[in-house]
C-alpha positions as CSV (number, residue, x, y, z in Angstrom):
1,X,10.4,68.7,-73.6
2,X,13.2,69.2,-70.5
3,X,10.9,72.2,-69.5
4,X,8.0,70.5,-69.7
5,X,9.7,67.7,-67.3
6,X,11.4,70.5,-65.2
7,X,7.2,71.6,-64.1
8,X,6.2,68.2,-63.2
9,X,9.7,67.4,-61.4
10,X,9.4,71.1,-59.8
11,X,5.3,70.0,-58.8
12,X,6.3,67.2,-57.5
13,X,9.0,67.9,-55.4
14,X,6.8,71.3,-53.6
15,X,4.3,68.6,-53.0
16,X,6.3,66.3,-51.1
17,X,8.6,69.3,-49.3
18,X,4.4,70.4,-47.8
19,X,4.7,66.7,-46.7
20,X,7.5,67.3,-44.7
21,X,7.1,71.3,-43.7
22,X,3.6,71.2,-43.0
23,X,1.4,74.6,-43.4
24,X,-0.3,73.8,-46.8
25,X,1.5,76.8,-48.8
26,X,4.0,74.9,-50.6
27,X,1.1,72.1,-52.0
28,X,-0.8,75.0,-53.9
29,X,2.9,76.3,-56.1
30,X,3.1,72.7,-56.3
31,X,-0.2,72.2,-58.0
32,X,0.3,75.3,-59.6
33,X,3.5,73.7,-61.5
34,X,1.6,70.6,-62.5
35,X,-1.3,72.9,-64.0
36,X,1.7,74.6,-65.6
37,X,3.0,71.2,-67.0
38,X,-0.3,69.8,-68.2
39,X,-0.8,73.5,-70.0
40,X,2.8,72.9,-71.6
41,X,1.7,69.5,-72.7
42,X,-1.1,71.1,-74.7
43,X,-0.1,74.4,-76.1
44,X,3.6,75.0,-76.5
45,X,5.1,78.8,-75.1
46,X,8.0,80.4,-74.3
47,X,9.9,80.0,-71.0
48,X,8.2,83.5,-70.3
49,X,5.2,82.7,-70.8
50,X,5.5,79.5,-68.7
51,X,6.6,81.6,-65.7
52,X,3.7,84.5,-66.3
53,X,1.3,81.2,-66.2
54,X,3.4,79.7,-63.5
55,X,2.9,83.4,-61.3
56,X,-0.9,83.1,-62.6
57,X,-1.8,79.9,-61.4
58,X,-0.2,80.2,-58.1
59,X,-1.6,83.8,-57.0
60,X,-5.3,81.4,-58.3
61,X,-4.8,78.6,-56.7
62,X,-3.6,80.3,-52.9
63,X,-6.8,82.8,-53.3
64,X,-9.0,80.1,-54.3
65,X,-8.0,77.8,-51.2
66,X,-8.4,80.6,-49.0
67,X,-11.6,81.5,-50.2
68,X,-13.1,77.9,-49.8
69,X,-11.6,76.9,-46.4
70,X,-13.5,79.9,-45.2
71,X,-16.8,79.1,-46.8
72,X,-16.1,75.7,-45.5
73,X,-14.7,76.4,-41.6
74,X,-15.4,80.1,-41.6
75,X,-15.2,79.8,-37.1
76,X,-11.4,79.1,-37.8
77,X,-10.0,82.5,-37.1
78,X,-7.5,82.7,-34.4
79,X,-9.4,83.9,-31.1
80,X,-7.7,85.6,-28.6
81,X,-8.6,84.5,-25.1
82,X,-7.7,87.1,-22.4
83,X,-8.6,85.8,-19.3
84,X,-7.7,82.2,-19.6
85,X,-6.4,81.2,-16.4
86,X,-9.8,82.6,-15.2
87,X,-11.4,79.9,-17.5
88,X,-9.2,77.4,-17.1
89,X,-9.4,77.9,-13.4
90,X,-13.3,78.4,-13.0
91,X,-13.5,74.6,-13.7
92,X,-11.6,73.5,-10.4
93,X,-14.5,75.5,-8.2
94,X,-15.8,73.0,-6.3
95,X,-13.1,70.3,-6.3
96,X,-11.4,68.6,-3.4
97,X,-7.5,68.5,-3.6
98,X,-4.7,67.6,-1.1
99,X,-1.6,69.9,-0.3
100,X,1.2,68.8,-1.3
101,X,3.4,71.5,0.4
102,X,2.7,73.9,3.0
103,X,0.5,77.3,2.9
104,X,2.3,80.1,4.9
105,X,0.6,83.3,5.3
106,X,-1.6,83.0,3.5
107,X,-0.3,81.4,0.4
108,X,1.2,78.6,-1.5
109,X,1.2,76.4,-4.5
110,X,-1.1,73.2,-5.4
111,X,0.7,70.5,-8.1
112,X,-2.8,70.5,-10.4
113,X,-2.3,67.8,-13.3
114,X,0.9,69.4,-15.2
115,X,-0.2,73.0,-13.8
116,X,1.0,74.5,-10.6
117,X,-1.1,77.1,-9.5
118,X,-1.0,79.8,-7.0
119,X,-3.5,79.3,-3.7
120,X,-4.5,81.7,-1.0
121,X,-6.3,80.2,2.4
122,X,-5.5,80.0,5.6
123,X,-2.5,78.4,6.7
124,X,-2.6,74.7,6.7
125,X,0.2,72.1,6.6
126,X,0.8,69.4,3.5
127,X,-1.2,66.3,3.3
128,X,-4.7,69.0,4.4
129,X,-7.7,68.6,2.1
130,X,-9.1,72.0,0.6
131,X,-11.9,72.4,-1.9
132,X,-11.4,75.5,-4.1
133,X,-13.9,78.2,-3.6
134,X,-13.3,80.6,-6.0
135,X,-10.6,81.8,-8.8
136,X,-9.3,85.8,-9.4
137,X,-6.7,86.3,-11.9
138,X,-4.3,83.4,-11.4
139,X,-4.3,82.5,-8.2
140,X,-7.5,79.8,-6.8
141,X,-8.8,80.7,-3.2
142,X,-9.6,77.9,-0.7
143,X,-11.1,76.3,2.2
144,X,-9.9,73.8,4.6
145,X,-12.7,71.0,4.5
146,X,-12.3,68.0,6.7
């Protein structure tokens, strides 16, 4: 009977450590122990054969969750976005914007929400109003506008 304790305790336990380390890993071994405990209720074994089940179940249980989050979400795979400044910047073509520092040949920076982004236009002094006119790479390309 401690053994049969020692699975639920063990289930338990993973169950709230996947509350704490989130990555949902650690809730499947969990639920694998409990299976184990419930099993152990039912038809007595050795400690062996509690851990061969225990290995079983888990291996099941972390395939069978893998399998059905991506029947269920199958556009979950990681994506790798290459030109994401390009994106990112793309949707500021068109907008109006204030200097807050100087351009000097040529170039400068523009404070953009939490962003600070490189600018190239002609030479213009803080406090000018530019619209953005076009993005390449990671720098945005503007116009004075009055």
């Amino acid at each position: 009977m401690a053994i049969l304790v020692n699975w639920f305790t063990l289930g338990i336990i993973l169950i709230i450590l996947e509350m704490l380390l989130p990555g949902m890993f650690l809730m499947w071994f969990g639920a694998s122990a409990l299976i184990v405990g419930v099993i152990t209720l039912i038809i007595p074994m050795s400690m062996n054969a509690e851990l061969a089940l225990f290995a079983i179940t888990s291996v099941l249980s972390v395939i069978a969750v893998i399998v059905i989050m991506r029947r269920v979400s199958p556009n979950t795979q990681s994506t790798v976005t290459h030109n994401l400044n390009q994106a990112r910047g793309s949707e500021l073509v068109g907008m109006a914007f204030t200097l807050d520092s100087k351009v000097v040949n040529n170039e400068g920076k523009l404070n953009i929400g939490d962003s600070v982004w490189l600018i190239k236009g002609p030479d213009a002094e803080a406090g000018t109003h530019i619209e953005i006119t076009h993005i390449e790479n990671n720098t945005l390309t503007f116009k004075i506008i009055d």
